[in-house]
C-alpha positions in Angstrom: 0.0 0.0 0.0 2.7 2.4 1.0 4.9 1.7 -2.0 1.6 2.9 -4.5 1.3 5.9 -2.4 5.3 6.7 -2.7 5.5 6.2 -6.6 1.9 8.3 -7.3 3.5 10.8 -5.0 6.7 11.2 -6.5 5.2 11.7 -10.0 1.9 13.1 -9.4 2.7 15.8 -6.7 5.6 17.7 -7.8 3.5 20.7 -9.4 2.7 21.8 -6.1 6.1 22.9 -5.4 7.3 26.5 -5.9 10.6 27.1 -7.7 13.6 26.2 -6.0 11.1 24.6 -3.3 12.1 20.6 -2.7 8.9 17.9 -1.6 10.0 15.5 1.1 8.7 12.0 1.5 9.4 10.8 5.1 10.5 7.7 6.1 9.6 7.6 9.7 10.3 4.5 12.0 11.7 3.4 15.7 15.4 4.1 14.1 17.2 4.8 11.3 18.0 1.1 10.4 14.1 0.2 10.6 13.2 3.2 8.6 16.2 2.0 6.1 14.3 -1.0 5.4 11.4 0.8 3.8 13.5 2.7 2.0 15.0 -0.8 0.2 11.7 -2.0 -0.5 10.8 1.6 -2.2 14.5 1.3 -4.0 13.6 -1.4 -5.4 10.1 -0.3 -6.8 12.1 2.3 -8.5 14.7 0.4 -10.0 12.1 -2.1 -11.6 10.8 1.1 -12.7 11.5 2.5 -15.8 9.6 5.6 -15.8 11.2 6.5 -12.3 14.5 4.7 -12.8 15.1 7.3 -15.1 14.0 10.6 -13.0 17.1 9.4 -10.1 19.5 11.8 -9.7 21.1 10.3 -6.5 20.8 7.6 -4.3 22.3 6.6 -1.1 21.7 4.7 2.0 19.5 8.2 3.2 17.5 9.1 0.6 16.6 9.4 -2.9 16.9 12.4 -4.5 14.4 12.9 -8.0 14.7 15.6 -11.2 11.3 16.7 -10.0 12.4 18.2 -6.8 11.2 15.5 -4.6 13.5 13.3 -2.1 12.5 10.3 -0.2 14.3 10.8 3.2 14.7 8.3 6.1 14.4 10.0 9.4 13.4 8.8 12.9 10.3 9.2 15.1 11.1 13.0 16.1 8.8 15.9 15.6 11.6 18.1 15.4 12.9 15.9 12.2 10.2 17.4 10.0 9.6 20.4 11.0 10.0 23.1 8.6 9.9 20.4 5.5 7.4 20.3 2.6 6.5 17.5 2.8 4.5 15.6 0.0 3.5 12.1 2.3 4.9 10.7 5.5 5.1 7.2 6.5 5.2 6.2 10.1 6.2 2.4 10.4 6.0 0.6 13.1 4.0 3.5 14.6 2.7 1.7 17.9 6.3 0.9 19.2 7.6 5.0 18.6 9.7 5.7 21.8 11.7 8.6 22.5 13.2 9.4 25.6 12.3 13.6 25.3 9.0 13.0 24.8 6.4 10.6 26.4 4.1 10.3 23.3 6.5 10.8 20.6 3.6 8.8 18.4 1.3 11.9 18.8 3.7 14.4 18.7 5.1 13.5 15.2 1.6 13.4 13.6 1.0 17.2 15.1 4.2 18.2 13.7 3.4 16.5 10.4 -0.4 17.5 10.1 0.5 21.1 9.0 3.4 20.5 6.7 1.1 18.3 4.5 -2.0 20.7 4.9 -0.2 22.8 1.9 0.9 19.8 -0.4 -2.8 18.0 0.5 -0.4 14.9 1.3 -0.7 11.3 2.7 0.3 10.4 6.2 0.1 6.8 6.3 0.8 4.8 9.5 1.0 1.1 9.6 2.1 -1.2 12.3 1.8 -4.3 14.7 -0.7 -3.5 17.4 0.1 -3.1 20.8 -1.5 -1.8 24.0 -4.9 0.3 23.9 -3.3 3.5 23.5 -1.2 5.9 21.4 -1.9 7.5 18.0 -2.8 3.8 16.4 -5.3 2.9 19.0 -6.7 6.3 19.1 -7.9 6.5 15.2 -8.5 2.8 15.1 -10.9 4.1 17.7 -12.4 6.6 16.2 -12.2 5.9 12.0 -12.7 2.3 12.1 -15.4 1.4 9.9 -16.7 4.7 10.1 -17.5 6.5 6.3 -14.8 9.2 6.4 -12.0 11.0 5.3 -9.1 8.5 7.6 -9.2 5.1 6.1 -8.3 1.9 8.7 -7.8 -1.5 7.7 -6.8 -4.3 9.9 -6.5 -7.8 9.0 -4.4 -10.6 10.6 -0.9 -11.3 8.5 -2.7 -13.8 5.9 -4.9 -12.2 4.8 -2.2 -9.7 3.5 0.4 -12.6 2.9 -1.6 -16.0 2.4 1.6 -18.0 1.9 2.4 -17.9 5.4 3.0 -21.6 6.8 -0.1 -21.5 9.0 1.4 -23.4 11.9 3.7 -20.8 12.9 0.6 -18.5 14.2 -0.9 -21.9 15.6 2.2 -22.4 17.9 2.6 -18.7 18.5 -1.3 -18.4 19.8 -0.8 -21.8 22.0 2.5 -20.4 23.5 1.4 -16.6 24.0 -2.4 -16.0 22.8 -2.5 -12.0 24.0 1.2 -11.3 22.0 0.2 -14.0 19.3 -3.0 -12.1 18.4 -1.6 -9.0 18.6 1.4 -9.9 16.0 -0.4 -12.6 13.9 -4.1 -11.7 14.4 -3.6 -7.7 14.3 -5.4 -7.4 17.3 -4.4 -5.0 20.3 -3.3 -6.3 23.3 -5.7 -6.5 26.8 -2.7 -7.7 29.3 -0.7 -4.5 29.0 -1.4 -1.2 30.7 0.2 2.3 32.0 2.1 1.4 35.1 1.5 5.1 37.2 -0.4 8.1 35.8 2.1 11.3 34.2 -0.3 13.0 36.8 0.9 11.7 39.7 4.4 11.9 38.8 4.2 15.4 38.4 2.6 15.8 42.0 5.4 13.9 43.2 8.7 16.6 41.1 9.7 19.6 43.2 10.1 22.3 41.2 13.5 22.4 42.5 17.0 21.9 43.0 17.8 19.2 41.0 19.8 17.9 43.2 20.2 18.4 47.0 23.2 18.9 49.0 23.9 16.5 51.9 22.4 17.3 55.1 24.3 15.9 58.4 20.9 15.4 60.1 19.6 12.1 57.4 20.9 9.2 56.5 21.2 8.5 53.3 20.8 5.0 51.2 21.9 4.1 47.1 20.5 2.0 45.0 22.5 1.8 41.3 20.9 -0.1 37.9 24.6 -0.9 36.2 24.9 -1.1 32.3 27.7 -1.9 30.7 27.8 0.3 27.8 25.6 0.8 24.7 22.0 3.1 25.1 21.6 1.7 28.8 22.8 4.5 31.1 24.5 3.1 34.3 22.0 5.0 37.0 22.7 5.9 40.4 19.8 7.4 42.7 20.8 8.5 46.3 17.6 9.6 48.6 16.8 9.9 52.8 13.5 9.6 54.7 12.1 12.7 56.2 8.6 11.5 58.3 6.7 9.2 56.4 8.1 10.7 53.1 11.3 9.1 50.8 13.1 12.4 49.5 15.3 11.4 46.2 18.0 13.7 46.9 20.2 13.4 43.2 19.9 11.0 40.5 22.7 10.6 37.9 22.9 8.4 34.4 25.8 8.5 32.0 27.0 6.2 29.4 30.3 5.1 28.9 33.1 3.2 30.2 31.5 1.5 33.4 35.2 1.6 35.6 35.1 5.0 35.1 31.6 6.2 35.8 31.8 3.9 39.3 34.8 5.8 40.4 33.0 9.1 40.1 29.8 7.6 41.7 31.7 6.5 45.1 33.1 9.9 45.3 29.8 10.9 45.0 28.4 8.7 47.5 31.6 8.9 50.2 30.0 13.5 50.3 26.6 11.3 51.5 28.7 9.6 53.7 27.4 6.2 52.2 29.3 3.3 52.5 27.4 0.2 50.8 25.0 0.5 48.0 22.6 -2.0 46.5 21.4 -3.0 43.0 20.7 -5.7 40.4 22.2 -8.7 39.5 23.4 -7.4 36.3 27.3 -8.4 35.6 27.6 -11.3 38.0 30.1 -10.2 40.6 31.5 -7.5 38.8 29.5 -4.4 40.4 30.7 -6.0 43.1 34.6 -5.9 42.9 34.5 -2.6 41.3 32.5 -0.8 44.1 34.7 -3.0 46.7 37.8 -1.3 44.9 36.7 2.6 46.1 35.7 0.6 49.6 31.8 0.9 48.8 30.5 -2.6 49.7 27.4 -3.6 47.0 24.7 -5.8 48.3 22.4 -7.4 45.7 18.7 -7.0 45.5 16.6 -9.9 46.6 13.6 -8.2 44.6 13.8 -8.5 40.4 12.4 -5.4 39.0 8.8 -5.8 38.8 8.8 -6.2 42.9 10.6 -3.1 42.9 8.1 -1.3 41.1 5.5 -3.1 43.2 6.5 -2.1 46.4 7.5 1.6 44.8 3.8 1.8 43.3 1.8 2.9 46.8 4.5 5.2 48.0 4.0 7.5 44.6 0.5 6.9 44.7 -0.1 8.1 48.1 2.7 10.7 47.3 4.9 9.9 49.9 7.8 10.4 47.6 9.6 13.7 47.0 11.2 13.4 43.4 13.6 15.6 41.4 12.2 17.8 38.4 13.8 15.1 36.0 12.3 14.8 32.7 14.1 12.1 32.1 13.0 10.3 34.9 9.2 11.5 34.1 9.1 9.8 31.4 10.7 6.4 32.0 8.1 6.1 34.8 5.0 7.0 32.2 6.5 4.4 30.0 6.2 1.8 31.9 3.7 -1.1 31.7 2.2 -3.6 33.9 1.8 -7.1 32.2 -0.4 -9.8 33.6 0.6 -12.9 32.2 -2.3 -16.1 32.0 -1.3 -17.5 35.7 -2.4 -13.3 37.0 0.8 -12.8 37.7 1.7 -9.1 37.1 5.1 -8.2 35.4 6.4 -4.3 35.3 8.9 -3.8 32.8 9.3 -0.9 29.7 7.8 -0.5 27.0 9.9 -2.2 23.5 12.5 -0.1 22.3 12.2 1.9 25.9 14.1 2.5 28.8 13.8 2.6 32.6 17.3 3.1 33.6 16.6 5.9 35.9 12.9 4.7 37.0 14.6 1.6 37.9 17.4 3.2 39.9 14.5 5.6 42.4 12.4 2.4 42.4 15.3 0.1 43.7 16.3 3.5 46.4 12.6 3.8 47.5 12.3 0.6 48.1 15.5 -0.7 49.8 14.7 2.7 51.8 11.3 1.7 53.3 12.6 -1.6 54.3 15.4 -0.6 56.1 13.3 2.3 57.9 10.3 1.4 60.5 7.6 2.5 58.8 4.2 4.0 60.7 1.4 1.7 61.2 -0.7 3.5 59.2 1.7 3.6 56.1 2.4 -0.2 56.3 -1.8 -0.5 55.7 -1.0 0.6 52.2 1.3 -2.0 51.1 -1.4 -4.8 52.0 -2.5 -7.1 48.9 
């Protein structure tokens, strides 16, 4: 469908340009290698094209470039990416899994950008995509524009009816394995085990609108908890945080990428100014955290909790705002991303989102919780944590 729209764009839109005025077709996915993909499929439309073979004036791994002043160019899932672009038709793949970590629905935020742009050209957006949770641009004009007579066509279909000579079986197994994710990528249907872990409402409540960080104060103690990476997008998080009444303060959170010997020698100087000698965190890198905390005389103690017990006993404090956060959009955001997952025993997992992080979230969750149990809590705050 999207390869029709891109080669009646190229040649029937180009007499809305001005002179000296170029028409972008945008190639918008997770990342620049997924959006790249596209792009192949469209190269090689063209090349078995002879009619638009022969209006090429340069090709690359980026883009397209036409004699009739339009360009097909691969971008990612930013708003900012296409602003100030005329652009001729923009296709958003994969559009239920956009994450970006500056925006919390970077889904929405790219259609507004892209809405006016087309306005003048009277372009296509097209967005196509696995489903996925019952939110977000897809779910939102499913919603609304499915089967419904008007000007936003939907179509949904399961993955034979638009490529019958799939071996059947495969969806068979996938649907006896994992019916809610099976239907959702066989069976285009969107998912009813996955929802919003905590509201962007109550983590606003919860920000002060400042310092970002605060200085240590002789009359707390203070606690660490540290999510480790080693290397890549991850960021290696440390979050450092005190109890003040019934309250856990988050005094400083940090996250860098990099080389992780070097970033835990500048966290232990970091924690020795909160006078903190031990830290906990994950089980991530066997013993390593370990021995490299141990070198700086920081002694690391590993979680019993995985994750999603983290973020279970983290989930009443912030609800019955008994937790004093910094004004981190960062962290914002991680927190609005994630989802709670019940799997078919009713077990709940809480994990982010695909192609998402929690770095940060997962840092404050690990320090509000490891705080609370190693503080006596008030009778009447331990009646919130009952099941």
């Amino acid at each position: 469908m999207y390869l029709a729209t891109v080669g009646a764009t190229i040649t029937g839109l180009a007499n809305k340009l001005s002179p000296g005025e170029r028409g972008v077709i945008a190639l918008l996915a997770v990342d620049r290698q997924q959006a790249k993909v596209a792009l192949g499929y469209i190269r090689g439309m063209i090349e078995n094209s002879p009619v638009l073979a022969g209006m090429v004036e340069k090709m690359n791994t980026e883009g397209i470039e036409f004699t009739n002043h339009v360009s097909i160019e691969v971008h990612t899932n930013s708003f900012r990416a296409i602003r100030g672009r005329t652009l001729l038709a923009v296709l958003m793949d994969e559009v239920a899994f956009f994450r970006n970590d500056s925006s919390a629905t970077p889904d929405k935020e790219t259609y507004r950008a892209a809405i006016p742009a087309l306005a003048t050209t009277d372009g296509l957006l097209i967005g196509f995509s696995s489903p996925y949770s019952k939110r977000g641009l897809l779910y939102e004009k499913y919603r609304k524009h499915y089967g419904q007579c008007d000007d936003v066509l939907v179509v949904q279909g399961a993955t034979t009816d638009f490529n019958p000579t799939l071996n059947t079986r495969i969806i068979e197994e996938a649907l006896q394995d994992d019916p809610e994710a099976a239907q959702a990528e066989w069976l285009g249907q969107f998912r009813n085990d996955v929802e919003a872990f905590v509201s962007r409402e109550v983590i606003e409540s919860l920000m002060r609108s400042s310092p970002l960080e605060l200085p240590y104060d002789n009359q707390y103690s203070y606690f660490s908890f540290v999510d480790s990476a080693g290397g890549g997008q991850d960021e290696f998080t440390m979050a450092i945080g005190h109890m003040e009444k019934n309250t856990v303060v988050v005094d400083l959170v940090r996250g860098q990428r990099g080389t992780p010997s070097v970033i835990v020698e500048e966290y232990t100087a970091i924690l020795k100014t909160y006078k903190i000698l031990e830290v906990h965190g994950d089980r991530y890198g066997g013993s390593w955290p370990r021995d490299e905390f141990q070198k700086w005389r920081i002694e690391y103690k590993t979680s019993e909790q995985a994750k999603s017990g983290l973020y279970q006993d983290t989930l009443p404090m912030l609800n019955s705002g008994r937790v004093e956060l910094p004004p981190d959009d960062r962290l914002m955001l991680q927190f609005m991303g994630l989802e709670r997952r019940t799997s078919r025993s009713g077990r709940d997992s809480i994990d982010h989102a695909p192609n998402g992080h929690d770095d940060r979230a997962n840092a404050v969750a690990g320090l509000i919780a490891h705080t609370l149990h190693r503080v006596e809590i008030p009778t009447n705050l331990k009646c919130s944590f009952i099941r």
